[in-house]
C-alpha positions in Angstrom: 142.3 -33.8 211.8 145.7 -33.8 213.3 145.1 -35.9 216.7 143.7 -39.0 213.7 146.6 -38.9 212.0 149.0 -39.4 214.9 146.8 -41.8 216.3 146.5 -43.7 213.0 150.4 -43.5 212.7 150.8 -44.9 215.7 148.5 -47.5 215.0 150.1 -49.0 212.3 153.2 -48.2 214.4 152.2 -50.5 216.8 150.9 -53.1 214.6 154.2 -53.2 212.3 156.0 -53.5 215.5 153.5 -56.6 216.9 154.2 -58.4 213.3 157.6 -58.2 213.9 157.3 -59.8 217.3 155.6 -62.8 216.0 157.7 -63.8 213.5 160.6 -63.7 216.1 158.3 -65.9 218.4 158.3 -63.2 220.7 154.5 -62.1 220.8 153.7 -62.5 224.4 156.1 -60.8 225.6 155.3 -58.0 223.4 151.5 -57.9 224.4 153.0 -58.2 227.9 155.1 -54.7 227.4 151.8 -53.2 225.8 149.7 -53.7 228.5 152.5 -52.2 230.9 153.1 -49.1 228.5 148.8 -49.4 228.4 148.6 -50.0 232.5 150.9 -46.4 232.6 149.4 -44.5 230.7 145.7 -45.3 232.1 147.6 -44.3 235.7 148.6 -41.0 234.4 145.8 -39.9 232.5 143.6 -40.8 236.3 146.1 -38.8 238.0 145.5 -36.0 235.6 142.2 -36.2 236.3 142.1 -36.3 239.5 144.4 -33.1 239.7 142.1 -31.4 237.3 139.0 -32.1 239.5 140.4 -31.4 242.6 141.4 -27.9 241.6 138.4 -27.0 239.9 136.5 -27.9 243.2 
């Protein structure tokens, strides 16, 4: 119950943060930083992955 909560916080986080950008004519460059921040994550969760497979082998 506790992971949907931060997730859903986050969420709306996210989306109050992507209102703001529009109204400041700034949303590309905010979708821009998202898919970065996304891009980062994505590369770190592989590596953990990978880490995790490689020492269970």
């Amino acid at each position: 119950m506790g992971w949907q909560i931060i997730a859903a916080a986050m969420a709306g986080y996210l989306v109050l943060l992507g209102r703001s950008a529009w109204k400041q004519g700034e949303f590309i460059q905010y979708l821009r930083s998202l898919a970065i921040v996304a891009t980062l994550c994505a590369l770190l969760a592989g590596a953990v992955a990978l880490a995790m497979l490689l020492d269970g082998a």
